[in-house]
C-alpha positions as CSV (number, residue, x, y, z in Angstrom):
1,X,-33.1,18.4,11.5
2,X,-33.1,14.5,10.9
3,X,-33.0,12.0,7.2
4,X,-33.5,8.9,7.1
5,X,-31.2,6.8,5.6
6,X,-30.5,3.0,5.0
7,X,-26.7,3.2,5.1
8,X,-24.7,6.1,6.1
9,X,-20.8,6.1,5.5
10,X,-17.9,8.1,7.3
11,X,-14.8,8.6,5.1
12,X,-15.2,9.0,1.1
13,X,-11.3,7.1,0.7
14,X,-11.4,3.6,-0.8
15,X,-13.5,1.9,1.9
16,X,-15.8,4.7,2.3
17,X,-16.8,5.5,-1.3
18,X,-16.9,1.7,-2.8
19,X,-19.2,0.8,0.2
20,X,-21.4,3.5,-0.7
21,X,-21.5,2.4,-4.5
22,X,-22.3,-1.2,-3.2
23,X,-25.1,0.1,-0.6
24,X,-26.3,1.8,-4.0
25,X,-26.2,-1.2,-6.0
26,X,-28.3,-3.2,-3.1
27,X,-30.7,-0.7,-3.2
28,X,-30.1,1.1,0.0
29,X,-30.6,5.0,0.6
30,X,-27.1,6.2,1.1
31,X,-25.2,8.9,2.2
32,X,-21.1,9.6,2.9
33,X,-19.6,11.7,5.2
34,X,-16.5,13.7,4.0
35,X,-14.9,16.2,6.5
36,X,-11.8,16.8,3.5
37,X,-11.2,15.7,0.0
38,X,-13.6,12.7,-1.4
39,X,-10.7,9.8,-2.4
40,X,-9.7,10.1,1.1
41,X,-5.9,10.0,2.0
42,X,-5.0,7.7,-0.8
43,X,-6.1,9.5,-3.6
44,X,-5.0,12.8,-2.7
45,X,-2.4,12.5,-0.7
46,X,-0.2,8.7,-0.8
47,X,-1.4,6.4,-3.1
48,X,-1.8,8.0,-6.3
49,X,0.5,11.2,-6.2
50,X,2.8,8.3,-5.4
51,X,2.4,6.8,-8.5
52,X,2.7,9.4,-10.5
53,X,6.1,10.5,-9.5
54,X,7.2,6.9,-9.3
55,X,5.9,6.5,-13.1
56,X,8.2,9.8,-14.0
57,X,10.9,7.6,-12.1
58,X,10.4,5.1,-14.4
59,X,10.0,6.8,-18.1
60,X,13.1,8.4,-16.7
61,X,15.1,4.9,-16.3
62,X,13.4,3.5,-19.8
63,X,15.2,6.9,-21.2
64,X,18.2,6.4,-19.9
65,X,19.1,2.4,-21.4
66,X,17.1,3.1,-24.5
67,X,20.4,3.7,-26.4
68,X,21.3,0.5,-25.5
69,X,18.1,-0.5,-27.7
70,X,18.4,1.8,-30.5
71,X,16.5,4.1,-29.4
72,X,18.4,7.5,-29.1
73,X,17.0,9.5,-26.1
74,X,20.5,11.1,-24.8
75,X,21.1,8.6,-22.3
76,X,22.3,9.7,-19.5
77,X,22.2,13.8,-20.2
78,X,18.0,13.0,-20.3
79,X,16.9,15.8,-18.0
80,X,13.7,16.5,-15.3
81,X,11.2,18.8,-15.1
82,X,9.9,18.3,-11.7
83,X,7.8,21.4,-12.4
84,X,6.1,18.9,-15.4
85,X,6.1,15.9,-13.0
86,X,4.2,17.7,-10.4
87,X,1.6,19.2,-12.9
88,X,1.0,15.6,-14.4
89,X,0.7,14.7,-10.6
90,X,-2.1,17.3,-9.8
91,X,-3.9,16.9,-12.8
92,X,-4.3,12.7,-12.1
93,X,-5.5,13.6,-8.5
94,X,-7.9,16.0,-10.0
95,X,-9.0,13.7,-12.8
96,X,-9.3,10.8,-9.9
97,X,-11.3,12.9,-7.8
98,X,-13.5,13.9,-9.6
99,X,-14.2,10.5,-11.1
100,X,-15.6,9.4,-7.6
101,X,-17.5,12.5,-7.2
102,X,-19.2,11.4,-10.1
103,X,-19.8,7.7,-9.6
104,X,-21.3,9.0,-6.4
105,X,-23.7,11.6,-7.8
106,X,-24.4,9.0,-10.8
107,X,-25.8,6.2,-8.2
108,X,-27.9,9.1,-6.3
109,X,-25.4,8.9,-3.1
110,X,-25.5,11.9,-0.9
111,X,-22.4,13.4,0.2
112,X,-22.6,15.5,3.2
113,X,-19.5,18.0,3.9
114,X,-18.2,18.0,7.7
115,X,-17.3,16.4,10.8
116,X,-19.2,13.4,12.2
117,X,-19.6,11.8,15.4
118,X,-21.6,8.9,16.0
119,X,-24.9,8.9,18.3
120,X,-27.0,6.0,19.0
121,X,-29.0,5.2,16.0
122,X,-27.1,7.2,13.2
123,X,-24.1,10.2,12.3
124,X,-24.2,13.8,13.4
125,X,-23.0,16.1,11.0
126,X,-22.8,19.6,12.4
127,X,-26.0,20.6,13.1
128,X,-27.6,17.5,11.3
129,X,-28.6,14.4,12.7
130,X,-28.4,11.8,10.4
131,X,-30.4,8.5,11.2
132,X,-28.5,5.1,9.7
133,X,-30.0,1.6,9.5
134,X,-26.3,0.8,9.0
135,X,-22.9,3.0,10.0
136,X,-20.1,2.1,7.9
137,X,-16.5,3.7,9.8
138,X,-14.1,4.0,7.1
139,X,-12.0,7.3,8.3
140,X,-8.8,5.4,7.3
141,X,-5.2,6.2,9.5
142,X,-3.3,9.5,10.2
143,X,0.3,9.5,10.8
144,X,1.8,7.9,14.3
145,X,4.6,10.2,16.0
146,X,8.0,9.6,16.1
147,X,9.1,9.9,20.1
148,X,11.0,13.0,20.5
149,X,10.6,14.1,16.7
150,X,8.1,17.0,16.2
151,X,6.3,17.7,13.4
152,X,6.5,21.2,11.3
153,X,8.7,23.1,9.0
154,X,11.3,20.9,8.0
155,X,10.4,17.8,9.2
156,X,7.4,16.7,7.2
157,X,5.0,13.5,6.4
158,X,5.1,11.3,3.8
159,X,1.8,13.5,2.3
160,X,3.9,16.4,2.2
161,X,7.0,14.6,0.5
162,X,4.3,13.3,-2.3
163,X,3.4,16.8,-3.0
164,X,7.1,18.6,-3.2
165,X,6.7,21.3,-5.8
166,X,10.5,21.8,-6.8
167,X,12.7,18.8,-6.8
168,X,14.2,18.6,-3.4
169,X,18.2,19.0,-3.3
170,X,18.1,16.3,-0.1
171,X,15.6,14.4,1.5
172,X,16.5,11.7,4.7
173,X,13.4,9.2,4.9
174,X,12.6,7.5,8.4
175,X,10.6,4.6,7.7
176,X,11.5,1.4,5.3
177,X,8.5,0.1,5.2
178,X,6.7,0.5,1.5
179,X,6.0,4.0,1.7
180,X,9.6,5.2,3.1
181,X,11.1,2.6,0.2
182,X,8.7,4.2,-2.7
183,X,9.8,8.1,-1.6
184,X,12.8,7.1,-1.3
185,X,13.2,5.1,-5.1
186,X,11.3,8.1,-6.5
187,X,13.6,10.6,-5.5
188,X,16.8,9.4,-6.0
189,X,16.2,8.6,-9.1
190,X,15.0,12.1,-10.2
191,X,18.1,13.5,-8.8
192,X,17.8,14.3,-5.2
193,X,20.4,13.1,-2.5
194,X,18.3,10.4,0.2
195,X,18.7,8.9,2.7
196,X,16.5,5.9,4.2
197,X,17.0,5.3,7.8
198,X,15.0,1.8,9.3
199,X,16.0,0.6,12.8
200,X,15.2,-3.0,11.3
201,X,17.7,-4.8,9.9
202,X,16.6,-4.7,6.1
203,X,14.1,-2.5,4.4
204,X,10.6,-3.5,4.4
205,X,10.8,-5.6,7.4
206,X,8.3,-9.1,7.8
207,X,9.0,-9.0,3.8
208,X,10.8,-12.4,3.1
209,X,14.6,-11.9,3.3
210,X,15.5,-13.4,-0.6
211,X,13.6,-11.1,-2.4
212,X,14.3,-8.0,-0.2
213,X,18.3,-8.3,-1.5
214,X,17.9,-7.7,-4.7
215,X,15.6,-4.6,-4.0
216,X,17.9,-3.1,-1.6
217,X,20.9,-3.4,-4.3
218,X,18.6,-1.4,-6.4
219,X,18.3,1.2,-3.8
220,X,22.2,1.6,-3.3
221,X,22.8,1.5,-7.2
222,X,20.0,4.1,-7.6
223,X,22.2,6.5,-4.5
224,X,20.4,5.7,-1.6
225,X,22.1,5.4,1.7
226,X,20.8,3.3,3.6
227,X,21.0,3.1,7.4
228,X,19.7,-0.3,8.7
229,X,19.7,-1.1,12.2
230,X,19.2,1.9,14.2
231,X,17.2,4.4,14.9
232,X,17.0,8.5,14.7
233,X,18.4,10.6,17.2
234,X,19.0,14.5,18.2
235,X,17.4,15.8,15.7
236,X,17.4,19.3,15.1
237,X,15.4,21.2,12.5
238,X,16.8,24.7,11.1
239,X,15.1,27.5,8.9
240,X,16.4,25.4,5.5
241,X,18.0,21.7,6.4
242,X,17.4,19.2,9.3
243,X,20.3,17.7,11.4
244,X,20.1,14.2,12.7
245,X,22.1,11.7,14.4
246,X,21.9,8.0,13.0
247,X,24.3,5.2,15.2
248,X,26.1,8.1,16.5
249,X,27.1,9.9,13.4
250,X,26.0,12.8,12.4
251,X,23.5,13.7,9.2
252,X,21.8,16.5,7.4
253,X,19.4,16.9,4.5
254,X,17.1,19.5,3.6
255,X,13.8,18.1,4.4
256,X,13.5,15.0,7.7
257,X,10.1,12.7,6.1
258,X,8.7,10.8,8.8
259,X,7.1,7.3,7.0
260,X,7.1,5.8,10.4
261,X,3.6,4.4,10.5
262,X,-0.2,4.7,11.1
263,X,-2.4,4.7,13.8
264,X,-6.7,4.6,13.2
265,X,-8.1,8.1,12.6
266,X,-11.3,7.7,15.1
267,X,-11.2,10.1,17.6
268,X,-13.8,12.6,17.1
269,X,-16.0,10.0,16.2
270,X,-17.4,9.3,20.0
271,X,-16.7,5.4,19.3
272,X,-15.3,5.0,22.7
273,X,-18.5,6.1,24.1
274,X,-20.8,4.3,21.8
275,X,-19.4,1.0,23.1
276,X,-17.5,0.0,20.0
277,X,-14.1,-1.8,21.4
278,X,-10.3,-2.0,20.6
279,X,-7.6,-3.9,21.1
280,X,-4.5,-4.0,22.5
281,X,-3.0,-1.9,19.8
282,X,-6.0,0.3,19.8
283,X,-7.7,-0.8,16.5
284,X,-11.7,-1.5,16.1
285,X,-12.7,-4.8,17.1
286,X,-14.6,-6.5,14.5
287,X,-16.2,-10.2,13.3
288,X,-15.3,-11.3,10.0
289,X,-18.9,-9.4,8.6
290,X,-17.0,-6.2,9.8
291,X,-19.7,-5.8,12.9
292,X,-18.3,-3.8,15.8
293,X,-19.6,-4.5,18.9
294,X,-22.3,-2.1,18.5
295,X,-25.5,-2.7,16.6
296,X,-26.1,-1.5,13.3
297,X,-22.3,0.0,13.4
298,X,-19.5,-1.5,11.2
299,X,-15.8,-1.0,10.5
300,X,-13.0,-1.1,7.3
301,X,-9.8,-0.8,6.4
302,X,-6.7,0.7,8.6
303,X,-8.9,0.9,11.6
304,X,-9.0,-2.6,11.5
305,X,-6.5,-5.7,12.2
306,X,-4.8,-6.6,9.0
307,X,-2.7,-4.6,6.5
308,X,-3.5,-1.0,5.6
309,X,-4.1,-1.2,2.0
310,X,-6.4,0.6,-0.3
311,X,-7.3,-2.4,-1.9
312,X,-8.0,-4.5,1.4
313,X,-10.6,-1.0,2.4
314,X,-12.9,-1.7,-0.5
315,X,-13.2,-5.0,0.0
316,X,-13.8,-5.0,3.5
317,X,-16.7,-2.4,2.5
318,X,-18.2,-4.6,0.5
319,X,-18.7,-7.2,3.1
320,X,-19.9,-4.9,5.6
321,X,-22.5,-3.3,3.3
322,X,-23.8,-7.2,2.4
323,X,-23.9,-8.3,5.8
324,X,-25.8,-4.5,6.7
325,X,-28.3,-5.6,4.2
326,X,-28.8,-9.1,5.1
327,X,-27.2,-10.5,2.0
328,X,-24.9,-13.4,2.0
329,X,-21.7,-12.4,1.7
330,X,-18.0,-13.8,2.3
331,X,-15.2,-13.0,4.5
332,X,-12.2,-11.1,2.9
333,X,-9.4,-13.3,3.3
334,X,-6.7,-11.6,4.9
335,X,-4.1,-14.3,4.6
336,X,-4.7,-13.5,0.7
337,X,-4.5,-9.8,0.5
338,X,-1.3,-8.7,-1.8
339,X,0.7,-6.4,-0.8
340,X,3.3,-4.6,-3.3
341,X,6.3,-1.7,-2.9
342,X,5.8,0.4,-6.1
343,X,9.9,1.2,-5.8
344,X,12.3,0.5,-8.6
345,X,12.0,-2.7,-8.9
346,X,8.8,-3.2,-7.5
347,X,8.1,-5.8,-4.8
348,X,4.8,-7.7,-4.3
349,X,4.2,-10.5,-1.7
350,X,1.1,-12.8,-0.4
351,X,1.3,-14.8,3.1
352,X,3.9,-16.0,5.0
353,X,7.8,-15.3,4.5
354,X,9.9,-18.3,4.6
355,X,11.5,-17.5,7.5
356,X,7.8,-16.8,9.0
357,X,6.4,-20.2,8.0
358,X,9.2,-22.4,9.5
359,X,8.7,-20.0,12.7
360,X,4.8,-21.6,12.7
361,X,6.1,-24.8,12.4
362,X,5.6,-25.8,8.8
363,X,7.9,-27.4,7.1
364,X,8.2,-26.0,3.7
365,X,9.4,-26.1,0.3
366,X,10.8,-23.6,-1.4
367,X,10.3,-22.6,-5.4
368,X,12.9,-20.1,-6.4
369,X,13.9,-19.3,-9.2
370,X,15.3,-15.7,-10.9
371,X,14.1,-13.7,-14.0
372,X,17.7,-15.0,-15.6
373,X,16.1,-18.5,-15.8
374,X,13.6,-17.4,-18.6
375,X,14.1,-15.6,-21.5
376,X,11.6,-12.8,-20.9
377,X,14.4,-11.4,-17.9
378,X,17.3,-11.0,-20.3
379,X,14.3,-9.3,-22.7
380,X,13.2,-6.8,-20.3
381,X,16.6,-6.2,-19.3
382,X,15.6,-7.5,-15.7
383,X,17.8,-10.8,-15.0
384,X,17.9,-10.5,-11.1
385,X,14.7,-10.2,-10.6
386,X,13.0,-13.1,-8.6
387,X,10.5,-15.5,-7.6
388,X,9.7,-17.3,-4.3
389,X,7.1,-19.5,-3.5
390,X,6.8,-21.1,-0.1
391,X,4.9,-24.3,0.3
392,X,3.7,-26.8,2.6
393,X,5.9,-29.4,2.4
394,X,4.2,-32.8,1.2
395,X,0.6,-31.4,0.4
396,X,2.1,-28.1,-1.6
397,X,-0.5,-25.6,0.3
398,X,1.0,-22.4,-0.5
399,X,2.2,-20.6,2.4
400,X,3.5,-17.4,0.9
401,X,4.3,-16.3,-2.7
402,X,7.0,-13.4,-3.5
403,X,7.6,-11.7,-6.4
404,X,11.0,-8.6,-6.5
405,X,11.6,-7.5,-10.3
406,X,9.2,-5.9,-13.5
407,X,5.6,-6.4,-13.1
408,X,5.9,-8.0,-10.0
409,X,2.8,-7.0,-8.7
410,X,1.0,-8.5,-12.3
411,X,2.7,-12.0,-11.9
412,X,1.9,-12.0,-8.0
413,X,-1.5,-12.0,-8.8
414,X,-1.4,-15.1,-10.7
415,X,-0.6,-16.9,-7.7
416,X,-3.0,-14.8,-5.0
417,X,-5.4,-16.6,-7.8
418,X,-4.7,-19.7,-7.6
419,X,-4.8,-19.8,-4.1
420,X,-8.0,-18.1,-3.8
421,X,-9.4,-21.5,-6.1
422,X,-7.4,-23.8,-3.4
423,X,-4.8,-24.7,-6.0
424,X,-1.2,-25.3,-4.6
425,X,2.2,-25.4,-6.7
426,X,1.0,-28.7,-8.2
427,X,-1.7,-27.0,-10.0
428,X,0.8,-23.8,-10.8
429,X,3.3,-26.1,-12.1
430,X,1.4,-27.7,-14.8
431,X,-0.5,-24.5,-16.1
432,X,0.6,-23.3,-19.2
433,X,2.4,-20.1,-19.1
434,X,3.1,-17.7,-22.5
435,X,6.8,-17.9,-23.8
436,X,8.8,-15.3,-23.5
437,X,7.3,-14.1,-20.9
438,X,8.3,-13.5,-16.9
439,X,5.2,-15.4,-16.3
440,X,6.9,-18.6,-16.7
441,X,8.9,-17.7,-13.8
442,X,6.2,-18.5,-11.5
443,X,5.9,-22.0,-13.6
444,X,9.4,-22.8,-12.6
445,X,8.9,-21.6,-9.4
446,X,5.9,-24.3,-8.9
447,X,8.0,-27.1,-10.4
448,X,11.2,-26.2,-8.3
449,X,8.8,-26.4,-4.9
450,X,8.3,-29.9,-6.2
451,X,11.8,-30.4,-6.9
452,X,11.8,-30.8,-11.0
453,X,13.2,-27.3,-11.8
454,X,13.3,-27.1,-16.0
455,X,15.7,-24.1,-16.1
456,X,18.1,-23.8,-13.5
């Protein structure tokens, strides 16, 4: 049995869903492909049950200094009920869930349940062969092994940690990139004993250096330990703890989460055969209108160069879908895609560290300037938070922007903005920013890149 269809899409996460919406909104005859949950990986398994533990993380922290506003909460007796957190938890996932099962049955997009593999021309879906106009891949990442660290029983991904029923007693976190940082923020502020072990030097390494400080003093005041520069060793997983060996001394927690990285999720897909191409690092090939090699057969978010975010998926949908129907359509911009750490405090950052930048060969000037300097910081109780802006010397092109502190991700976007509109820290330095707010951080920030700093 064939269909006909205009647009077919593999993966119902981020990428897979928005393209379909958009293939919808074009006018195209759609259908998805979803062999698990529809939301994909992200809703159901990372992104949002991340963010609804981290948010009981941080009513938690509000509780605990509200005395110190007046507001009497118990301070630091204010207890957990992880039993609570994880019911809120599952009920957001649900609610999420099934808001893209209905965006997709309200724009007449057909879902089809199963396991596809593409053929020349279109998707087969079990028994069903399913012929595209277009083939968008959007099957997202699964998670890359750890050499000599198997999987199973006590040693668990960063899926399973999201989805802990009972509070955990100990947890040791491999992995200080955002996902390893966010477990590890969550949890030891709920109560449990973690460790996060990176074999970088800092936490969330590429992340500029100035803005990573203050985040991992958070960690260490929050009880993390954390083991920088060097890697796992010997471990050994029992019936009810794991035993590891970090820079020769030797550790044990009750669950070993592995937050070491992604690799594309493509292999039953018969991509290889089909022609599409990968690179070095084994990720789809594509042009900047998300076209694989093969006709009629694009390709989005984490099985393609750039970072894996939700965020840059849709987009990247978007643009394959326009292209698929011969609209004229622009190129996401990877050098402007934000990324944030939903930790405690958050950390959000655009472009090049500074450390990066002067490694390309630019000279730069840097705009920093801490929470402290305006009066929102000492407001939100939140003085050594930070921004960093790094710019181009001489013409103020912004090179890189970093936020660490409250709402970090919020006041990054102001700057993502203004570069998207070709502004530099000339333009960000003479907008008008609200007072008191930490907004007018990123206003000193601008000024201090030109070297007229108001408050500092």
């Amino acid at each position: 049995m064939s269909t006909d269809f205009d647009c077919v899409v593999i993966g119902a996460g981020p990428g897979g869903y928005v393209g379909a919406l958009r293939a919808r909104q074009l006018g195209m005859r759609t259908a998805v492909v979803e062999r698990a949950q529809l939301g994909g990986r992200c809703l159901n398994q990372a992104c949002i049950p991340a963010k609804a533990v981290l948010r009981a993380a941080d009513l938690l922290d509000e509780a605990r200094v509200a005395p110190q506003h007046g507001i009497l909460t118990g301070g630091e007796d204010v207890g957990v009920d992880f039993a609570a957190v994880a019911a809120r938890r599952d009920k957001v996932v649900e609610r999420l869930t099934g808001g893209v099962a209905g965006l997709l049955s309200r724009h007449g997009v057909e879902v089809l349940g199963g396991e596809a593999r593409l053929v020349p021309g279109g998707v087969q879906v079990g028994d069903r062969t399913v012929n595209a106009g277009a083939t968008i891949v959007a099957t997202g990442s699964r998670p890359r092994d750890l050499p000599g660290v198997v999987r199973g029983g006590r040693v668990i991904g960063t899926e399973e940690a999201w989805a802990f029923v009972e509070l955990p007693d100990s947890i040791a976190v491999v992995g200080a990139g955002p996902s390893g940082v966010e477990l590890a923020s969550a949890y030891a502020r709920l109560g449990s004993e973690v460790t996060l072990i990176e074999v970088a030097d800092q936490v969330l390494p590429g992340e500029d250096a100035d803005v990573v400080r203050p985040l991992e003093r958070a960690l260490k005041t929050q009880g993390v330990g954390l083991l920088t520069g060097a890697g796992i060793e010997a471990v050994e997983a029992g019936e009810s703890s794991v035993g590891f060996t970090v820079a020769g001394t030797r550790h044990a927690a009750d669950w070993l989460v592995l937050a070491t990285g992604r690799e594309p999720d493509v292999d039953s897909l018969g991509l290889d055969r089909l022609g599409v191409r990968r690179d070095a690092g084994g990720l789809l090939e594509v042009d900047d209108q998300q076209r694989t090699a093969v006709e009629g057969v694009f390709a989005v978010g984490d099985l393609v160069a750039g970072p894996a975010l939700a965020h840059k998926s849709s987009e990247e949908a978007i643009v394959a879908v326009e292209a698929a129907a011969g609209e004229v359509t622009l190129p996401v911009q990877r050098e402007l895609i934000p990324r944030v750490t939903f930790a405690a405090p958050a950390l959000a950052g655009v472009g090049l560290s500074e450390a990066a930048a002067r490694e390309a060969g630019h000279e730069v000037a840097i705009g920093k300037v801490p929470f402290a300097a305006v009066g929102a910081g000492t407001l939100l109780d939140d003085r050594s938070g930070l921004v960093k802006i790094v710019a181009e010397a001489g013409s103020g092109q912004i090179l890189g922007a970093h936020v660490v502190g409250a709402r970090a991700p919020e006041l990054l976007q102001q700057i993502v903005d203004t570069q998207a509109l070709q502004g530099g820290v000339g333009d960000l330095a003479r907008i008008v920013h609200s007072h008191p707010t930490l907004s007018e951080a990123i206003g000193e920030a601008a000024r201090a890149a030109e070297g007229w700093l108001i408050h500092g």
